[in-house]
Structures are given as C-alpha cells and as structure tokens.
N, C-alpha and C positions, 0 to 999 in steps of 0.2 A: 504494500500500500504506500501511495506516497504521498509525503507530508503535508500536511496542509495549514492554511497562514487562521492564527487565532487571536486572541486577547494576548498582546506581548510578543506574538511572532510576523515573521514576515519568512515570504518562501526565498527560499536560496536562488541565485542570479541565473541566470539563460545557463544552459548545459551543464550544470552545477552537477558535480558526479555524488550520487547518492545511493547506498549500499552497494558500491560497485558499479552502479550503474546511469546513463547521462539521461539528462529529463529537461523539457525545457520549461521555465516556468510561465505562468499566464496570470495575467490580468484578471481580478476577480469580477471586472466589467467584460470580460468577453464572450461572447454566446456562444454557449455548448451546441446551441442548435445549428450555428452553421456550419461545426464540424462532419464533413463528409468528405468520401474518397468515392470516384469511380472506378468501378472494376471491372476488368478488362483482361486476367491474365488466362483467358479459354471459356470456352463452352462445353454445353452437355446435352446431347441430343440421343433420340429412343435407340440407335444406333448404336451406342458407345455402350449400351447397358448389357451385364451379364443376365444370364435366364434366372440367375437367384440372387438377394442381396448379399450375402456371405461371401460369393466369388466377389460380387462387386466391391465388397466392404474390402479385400483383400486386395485387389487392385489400386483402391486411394490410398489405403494402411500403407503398402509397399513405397509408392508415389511419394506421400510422407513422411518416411522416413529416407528415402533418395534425397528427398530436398534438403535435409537436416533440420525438420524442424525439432525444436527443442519439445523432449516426452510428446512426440506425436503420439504415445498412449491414453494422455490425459481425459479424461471425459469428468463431465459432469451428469452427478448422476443425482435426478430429481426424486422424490418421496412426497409422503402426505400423511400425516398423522391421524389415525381414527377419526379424529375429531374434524378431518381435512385443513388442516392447516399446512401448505406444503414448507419444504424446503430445498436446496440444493448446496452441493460440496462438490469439489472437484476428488474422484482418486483416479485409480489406476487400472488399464483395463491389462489384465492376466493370461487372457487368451480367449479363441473364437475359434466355433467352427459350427456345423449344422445345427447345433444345438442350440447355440447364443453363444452372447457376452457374458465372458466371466471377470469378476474381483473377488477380493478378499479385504476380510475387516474384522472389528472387535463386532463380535454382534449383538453384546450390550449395549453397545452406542445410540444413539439417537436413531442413523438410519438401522439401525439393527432392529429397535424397538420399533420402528416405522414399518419396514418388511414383514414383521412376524404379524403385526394387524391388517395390514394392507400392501400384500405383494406387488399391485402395479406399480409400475415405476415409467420413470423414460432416462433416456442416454442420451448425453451432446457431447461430438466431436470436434472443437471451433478449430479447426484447422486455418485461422488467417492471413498466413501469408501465401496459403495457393488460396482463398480467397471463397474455400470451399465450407461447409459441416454436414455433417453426418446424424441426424436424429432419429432416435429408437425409442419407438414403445412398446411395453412388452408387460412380463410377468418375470418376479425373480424367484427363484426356486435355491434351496438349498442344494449345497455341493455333495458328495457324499465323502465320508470320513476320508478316504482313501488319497482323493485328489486334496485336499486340504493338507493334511498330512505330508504328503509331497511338493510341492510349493512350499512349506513354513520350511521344511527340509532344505531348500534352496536358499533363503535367504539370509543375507549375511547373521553373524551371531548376536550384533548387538541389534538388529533388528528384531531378530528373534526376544531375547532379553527386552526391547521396549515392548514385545507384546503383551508380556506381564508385567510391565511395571505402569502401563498406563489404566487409567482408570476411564477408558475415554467416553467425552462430554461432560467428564461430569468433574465441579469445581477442586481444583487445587487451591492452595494457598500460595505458592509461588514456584518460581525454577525451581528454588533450593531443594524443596519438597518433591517437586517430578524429578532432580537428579537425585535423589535418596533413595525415591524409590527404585531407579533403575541399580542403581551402587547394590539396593538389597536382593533384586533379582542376581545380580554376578554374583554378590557370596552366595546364594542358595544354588545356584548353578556351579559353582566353583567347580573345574574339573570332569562337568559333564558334556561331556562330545556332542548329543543330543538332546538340545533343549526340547523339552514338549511340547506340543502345542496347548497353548492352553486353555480352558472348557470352555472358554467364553469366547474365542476366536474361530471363524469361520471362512467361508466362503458361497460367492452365490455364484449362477449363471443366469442372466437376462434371456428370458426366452421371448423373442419378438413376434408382433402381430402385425408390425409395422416400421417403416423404416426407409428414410428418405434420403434422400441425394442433393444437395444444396449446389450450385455454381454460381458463384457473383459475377452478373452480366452491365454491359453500359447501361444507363437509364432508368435502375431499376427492374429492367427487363431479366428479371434470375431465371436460369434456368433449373426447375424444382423437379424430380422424378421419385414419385413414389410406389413403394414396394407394400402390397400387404395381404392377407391373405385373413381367411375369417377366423380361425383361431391359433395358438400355438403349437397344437398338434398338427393340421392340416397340412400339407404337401405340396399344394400347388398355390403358388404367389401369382398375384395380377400386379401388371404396374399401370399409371396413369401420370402424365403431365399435370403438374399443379401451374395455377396460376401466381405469378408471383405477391 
C-alpha cells in the first residue's frame, strides 16, 4: 500500500523510491476519474479459443509466465459469509486440470469459515500487463488428505512451521507475539525432518460452472469469451461472446 498524505504529512516528491520501489506522487486535486489507459496489446476472437477452458486457461497460464509477469499465479479469490457478506484476498493458485482450481490454506481462517457454509466462490486472474483476466465461478470442494499432505511436503520448512504458528485472521497483539509463536513451533519441531501438516490446514479445488476470457480492446470494445456449462459435473461446455 502506498503512503498516503494526513494530518502532519505530506507525500514524498515525484519518483520518490519507497519500499524498494518508485511511485510518482499526485496532487490531492487530481481526478482519479481521468485516469485511463487504452488497450491495444491483441485480441481475442471464437477462433483463438480451445474446445475447453482448462486447455485454454493453460495457454494464457503459459503466455504469463513467458512474459514474466511477477506470480502470474496470483488470483483473487472471492467468498460470502452465510450471512452474504462477501469478501476477497489474493492467494495462490497450486495447480489445475479437469477438475479445477486448486489452493491451499489454514481452513480456520475467514475464507475457511466462509467455504464450509457457503462453497460458491469465484476466481480473478488480473493478468495486466498483457492486458488480459481470467474469471471463475464455481464451487470449492475439499482436497482429499492425500494431495494436501503432498504439497505441505513441498514446501519450504519454515513455511511449513508458519503453518502452525499462525492463528490466521484472527487478532494478534503484535510481531513480537507472531515471531514467538513461530520460534515455539521450531522448538516443538526441533529435529523433525517432517513437519505435519497440521489439523486445521487444508486445501481446496474450485470446481467451475463458468469461466471467462477477458482481452483489453481500443474503445472499450473488450473482447469477453465465455465458457460454461450447466453444472460442475457436466461435460460439455458452450461458449458465447459477451458484450463488453
């Protein structure tokens, strides 16, 4: 997030390098509203599309990472509280195939609590520098032990270690407190090659019902291709041009 001017401050000058990184500042007179880009870098026509979304998802996947964008994995992935209050978080997508979209998480957490009352979800892929996203809605279904178990297996050990040491969503008192508890996880692991995974860690796979093709065109004129079929079991996908 980046900084913003309050009671006592003032934003750092044009390209001011901030966490690393250069930013230019703006005028708190300036309209948000005339910020726009025209996009222009390709189209997307019925032609370009695979017979199913998964090959096609695999095609821009690939594309996105040829370009280098940074975690072209990243998705945001949306929920809704019983009560339908939604929300969204960015994580990580783990891997795909006929099935769906798969991540992993504490499934205690907010969206964990959100899945178990209310599986639908949806997935964004903002891919913006090819100028492209990817939208998925579906249903999220539990992983089974097996492939969870394999993934937490893969990942580095202090990853592993933050997966017991966070309590996630829910309030800390500060660093000090989340680096303690992690410090408490490595003495309780001390010397064990194979951390567990632990009870309240999971994983799910998005199983899709639908799932769209985004292209940024001049004028507005996007070109939208959507994939869907009538449920998540079904077999056979229709697609349809959207209007932008």
């Amino acid at each position: 997030m980046l900084p913003h001017a309050g009671p006592g401050r003032t934003l750092p000058a044009p390209s001011t390098p901030v966490g690393g990184r250069r930013f230019v500042a703006v005028s708190a007179h300036d309209d948000v509203a005339a910020m726009r880009e025209e996009y222009s870098a390709g189209g997307l026509d019925s032609s370009d599309l695979a017979d199913d979304p998964v090959t096609m998802f695999g095609r821009w996947f690939d594309q996105a990472r040829a370009a280098g964008l940074h975690e072209p994995n990243a998705m945001v992935l949306a929920t809704a509280s019983d009560a339908g209050r939604p929300a969204a978080r960015t994580v990580l997508l783990k891997g795909y195939d006929e099935r769906g979209f798969r991540f992993f998480t504490n499934t205690a957490s907010a969206k964990g609590e959100h899945l178990a009352g209310n599986p639908a979800c949806s997935l964004l892929f903002p891919w913006h520098p090819l100028e492209r996203q990817v939208r998925v809605e579906g249903v999220a279904e539990p992983l089974p032990r097996e492939e969870v178990q394999a993934y937490f297996d893969s990942r580095p050990r202090g990853s592993r270690l933050g997966a017991w040491a966070s309590d996630q969503s829910r309030p800390v008192a500060d660093r000090a407190a989340l680096e303690a508890a992690w410090a408490a996880a490595e003495a309780r692991f001390a010397g064990v090659e194979d951390v567990p995974v632990p009870p309240h860690w999971g994983g799910y796979v998005v199983r899709a019902w639908r799932v769209e093709y985004w292209q940024g065109r001049p004028n507005r004129l996007h070109d939208r291709f959507l994939y869907e079929r009538d449920h998540v079991d079904a077999t056979t996908w229709r697609t349809v041009r959207l209007a932008p």
